[in-house]
C-alpha positions as CSV (number, residue, x, y, z in Angstrom):
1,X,113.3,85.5,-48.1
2,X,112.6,82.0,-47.2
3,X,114.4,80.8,-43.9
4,X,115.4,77.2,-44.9
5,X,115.9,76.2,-41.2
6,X,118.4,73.6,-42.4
7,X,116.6,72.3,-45.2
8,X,118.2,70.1,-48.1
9,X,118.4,72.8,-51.4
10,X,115.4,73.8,-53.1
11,X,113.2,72.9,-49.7
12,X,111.2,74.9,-47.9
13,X,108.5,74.8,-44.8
14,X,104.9,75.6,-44.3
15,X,103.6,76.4,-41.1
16,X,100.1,74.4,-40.4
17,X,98.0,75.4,-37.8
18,X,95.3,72.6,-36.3
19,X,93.7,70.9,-33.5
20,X,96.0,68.8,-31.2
21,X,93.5,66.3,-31.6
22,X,94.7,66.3,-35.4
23,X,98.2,66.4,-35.1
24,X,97.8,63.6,-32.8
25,X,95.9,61.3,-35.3
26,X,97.9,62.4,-38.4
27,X,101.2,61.5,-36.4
28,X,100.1,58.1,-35.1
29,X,99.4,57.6,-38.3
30,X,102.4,58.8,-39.9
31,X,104.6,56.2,-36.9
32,X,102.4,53.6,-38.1
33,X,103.9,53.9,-41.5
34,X,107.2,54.5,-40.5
35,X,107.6,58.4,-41.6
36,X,107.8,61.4,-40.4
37,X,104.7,63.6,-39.5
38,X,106.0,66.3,-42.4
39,X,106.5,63.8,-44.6
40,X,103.4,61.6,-44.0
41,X,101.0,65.6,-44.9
42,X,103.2,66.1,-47.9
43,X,102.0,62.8,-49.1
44,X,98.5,63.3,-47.6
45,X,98.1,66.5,-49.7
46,X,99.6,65.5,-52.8
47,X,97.0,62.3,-52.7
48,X,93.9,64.6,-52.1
49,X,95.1,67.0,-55.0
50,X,95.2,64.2,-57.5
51,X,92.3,63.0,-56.1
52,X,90.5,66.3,-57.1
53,X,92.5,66.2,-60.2
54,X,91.1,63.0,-61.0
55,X,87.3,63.9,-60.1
56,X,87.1,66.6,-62.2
């Protein structure tokens, strides 16, 4: 059973695990652009998978 911690309906969350160094760079990144750090990976990985998608 998913634990929604709060989530809007039909959300869920995914636990990453990474350097510090990482999560630092990917959420100055993500201020730069005005999002938040989940929000700036979800659109990080959906870029890379249609970039595969698109390679193929």
């Amino acid at each position: 059973m998913d634990d929604n911690k709060g989530l809007a309906e039909g959300m869920t969350s995914v636990d990453i695990y990474c350097h510090r160094q990482h999560k630092g760079q990917w959420q100055q990144e993500a201020d730069e652009q005005g999002i938040s750090l989940s929000r700036y990976l979800v659109e990080l990985v959906q870029e890379a998978r249609w970039q595969r998608h698109n390679d193929d």
